[in-house]
Structure formats: structure tokens, C-alpha cells
C-alpha positions in Angstrom: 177.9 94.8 257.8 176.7 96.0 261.1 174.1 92.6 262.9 173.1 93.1 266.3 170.0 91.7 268.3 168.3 92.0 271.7 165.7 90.7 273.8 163.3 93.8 274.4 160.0 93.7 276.9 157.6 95.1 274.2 155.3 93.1 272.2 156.6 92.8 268.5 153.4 94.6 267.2 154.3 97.4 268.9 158.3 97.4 268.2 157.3 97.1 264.6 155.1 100.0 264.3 158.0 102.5 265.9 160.5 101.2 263.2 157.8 101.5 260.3 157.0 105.0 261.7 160.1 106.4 259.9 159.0 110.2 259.2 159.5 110.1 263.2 163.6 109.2 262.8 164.6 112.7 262.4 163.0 113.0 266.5 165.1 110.4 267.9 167.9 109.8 265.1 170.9 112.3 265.4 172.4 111.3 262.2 169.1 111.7 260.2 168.5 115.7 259.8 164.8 115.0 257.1 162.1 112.5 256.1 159.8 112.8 253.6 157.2 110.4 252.8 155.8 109.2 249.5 152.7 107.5 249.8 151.8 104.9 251.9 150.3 101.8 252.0 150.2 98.8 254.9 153.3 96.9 253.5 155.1 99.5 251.2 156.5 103.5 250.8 159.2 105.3 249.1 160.9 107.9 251.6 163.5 110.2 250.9 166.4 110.6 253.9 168.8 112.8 254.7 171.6 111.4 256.7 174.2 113.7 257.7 177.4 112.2 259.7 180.5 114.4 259.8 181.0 116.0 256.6 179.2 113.7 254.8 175.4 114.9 254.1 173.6 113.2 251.7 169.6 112.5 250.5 168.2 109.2 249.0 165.0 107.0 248.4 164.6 103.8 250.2 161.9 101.7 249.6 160.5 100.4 252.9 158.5 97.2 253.2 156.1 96.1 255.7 155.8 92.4 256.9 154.3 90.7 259.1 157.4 90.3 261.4 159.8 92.6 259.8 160.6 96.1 258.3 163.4 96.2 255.4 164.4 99.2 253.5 166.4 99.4 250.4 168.2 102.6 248.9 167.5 103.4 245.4 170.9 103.0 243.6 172.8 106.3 243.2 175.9 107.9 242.5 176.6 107.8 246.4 175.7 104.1 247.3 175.9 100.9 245.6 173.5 99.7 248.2 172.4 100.2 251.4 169.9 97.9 253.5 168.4 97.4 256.3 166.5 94.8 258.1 164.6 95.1 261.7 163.2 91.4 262.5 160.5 91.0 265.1 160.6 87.7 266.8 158.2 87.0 269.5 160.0 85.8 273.3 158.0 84.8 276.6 156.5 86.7 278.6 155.2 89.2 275.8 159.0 90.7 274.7 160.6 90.6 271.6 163.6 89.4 270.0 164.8 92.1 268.0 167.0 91.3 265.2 168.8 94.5 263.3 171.4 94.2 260.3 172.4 97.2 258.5 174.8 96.8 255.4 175.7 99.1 252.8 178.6 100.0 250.2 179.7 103.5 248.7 180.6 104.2 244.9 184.0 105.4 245.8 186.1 103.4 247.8 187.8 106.7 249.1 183.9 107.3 250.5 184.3 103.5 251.5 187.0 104.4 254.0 186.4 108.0 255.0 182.6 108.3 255.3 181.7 104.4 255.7 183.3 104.2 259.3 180.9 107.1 260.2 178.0 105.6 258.7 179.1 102.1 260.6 180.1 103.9 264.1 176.3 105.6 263.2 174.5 102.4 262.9 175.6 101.0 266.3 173.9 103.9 267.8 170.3 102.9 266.2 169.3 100.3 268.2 169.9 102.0 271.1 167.7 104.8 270.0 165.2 102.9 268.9 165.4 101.1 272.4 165.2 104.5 274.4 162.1 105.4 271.6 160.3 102.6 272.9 160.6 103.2 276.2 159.6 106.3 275.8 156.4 105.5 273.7 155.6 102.9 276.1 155.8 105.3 279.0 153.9 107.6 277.1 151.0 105.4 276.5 150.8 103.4 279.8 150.4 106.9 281.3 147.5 107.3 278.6 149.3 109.6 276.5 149.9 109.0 272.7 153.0 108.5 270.8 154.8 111.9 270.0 
């Protein structure tokens, strides 16, 4: 299991909506290559991804909810996973930042995967926050110059 967090000088609203805003990954996510997106509502969707890391390329649903102060997504179990979860918490800090909170933890069917492919997919996940840190930074630039998010 992969459980970082950081202190973030964005308002949690706005944090939130970047990590619900997940047919955008494929933009700023070099390990996911598609997105598609069932349909939405405020607090749930179905997406399928398709993660590719090394040699390992492989499509599944997640279900994706919506809180108040969080984002989770949970694969649909497969032949490839036995899960895979993720969980983005939004915690509001002075001065109108954000503690983020992000734990990503997942097991493969095969424990050959397990070993092979799994370190990829961990050495993968240390790389999302920082993408999602340069996202919003980006996005925030973007609209403080009156632009809109890409």
C-alpha cells in the first residue's frame, strides 16, 4: 500500500474537482494511455482505464465515488486484480490550503504479476501526486489568468 499526504495552497473544493475530473488523467498521467466515462452523476460513475506501465497494459472499470471531502475508486474484480483502490482525502488547512491525503492499494491475481508488474504499478503511484500537484498548479494558473481548465 502506497499513503502519502501533503499540505497544498488550493482550496479543497477545487483539489477535489481535478481528481473527480478523471477522463482528464490520460493529459497529465503517463501511465494511463485511455478513459472512458459511463454516465455521471454528482457522487458516482463507472470509468473504464487503461493503465499501461512497462509491459504490462491492461483495461478495467472502477467505480468512482463523490463525497463531500473525498474521491474513492474501486476496480471491478477481474482476472488481473483482486482489488485495486484508491482514496484522495480533502482536508481543509489555514489560510485556504488543503491537506491532501492519498492511499493507493491494490493486489494482482497472480503472484508472479504480484512481483513483476506490482513494483511498476507501486514505483507508478508515487508519481501521482506529484502530477496531480503540477495539474493544479497549472489549472490554478490557468484560471487566475482568466483562462479555463484544459
Amino acid at each position: 500500500m502506497f499513503q502519502t499526504s501533503k499540505v497544498l495552497p488550493y482550496s479543497p473544493a477545487f483539489l477535489k474537482d481535478i481528481v473527480a475530473d478523471v477522463d482528464q488523467y490520460p493529459a497529465f498521467l503517463p501511465m494511463l494511455k485511455t478513459v472512458a466515462i459511463y454516465p455521471k452523476t454528482p457522487t458516482f460513475f463507472e470509468a473504464d482505464l487503461t493503465i499501461g506501465v512497462g509491459a504490462f497494459d491492461k483495461t478495467y472499470r472502477s467505480e468512482v465515488f463523490i463525497f463531500d471531502d473525498a474521491v474513492e475508486a474501486k476496480a471491478k474484480a477481474d482476472g488481473t486484480f483482486k482489488f485495486l483502490e484508491s482514496r484522495w482525502q480533502f482536508t481543509p488547512f489555514e489560510n485556504n490550503h488543503c491537506l491532501v491525503g492519498f492511499t493507493l492499494d491494490f493486489k494482482l491475481q497472480s503472484a508472479l504479476l504480484q512481483l513483476t508488474v506490482g513494483k511498476l504499478l507501486d514505483g507508478a503511484a508515487h508519481t501521482m501526486m506529484t502530477a496531480f500537484e503540477q495539474r493544479a498548479a497549472k489549472l490554478w494558473q490557468a484560471k487566475n489568468r482568466g483562462g479555463g481548465f484544459d
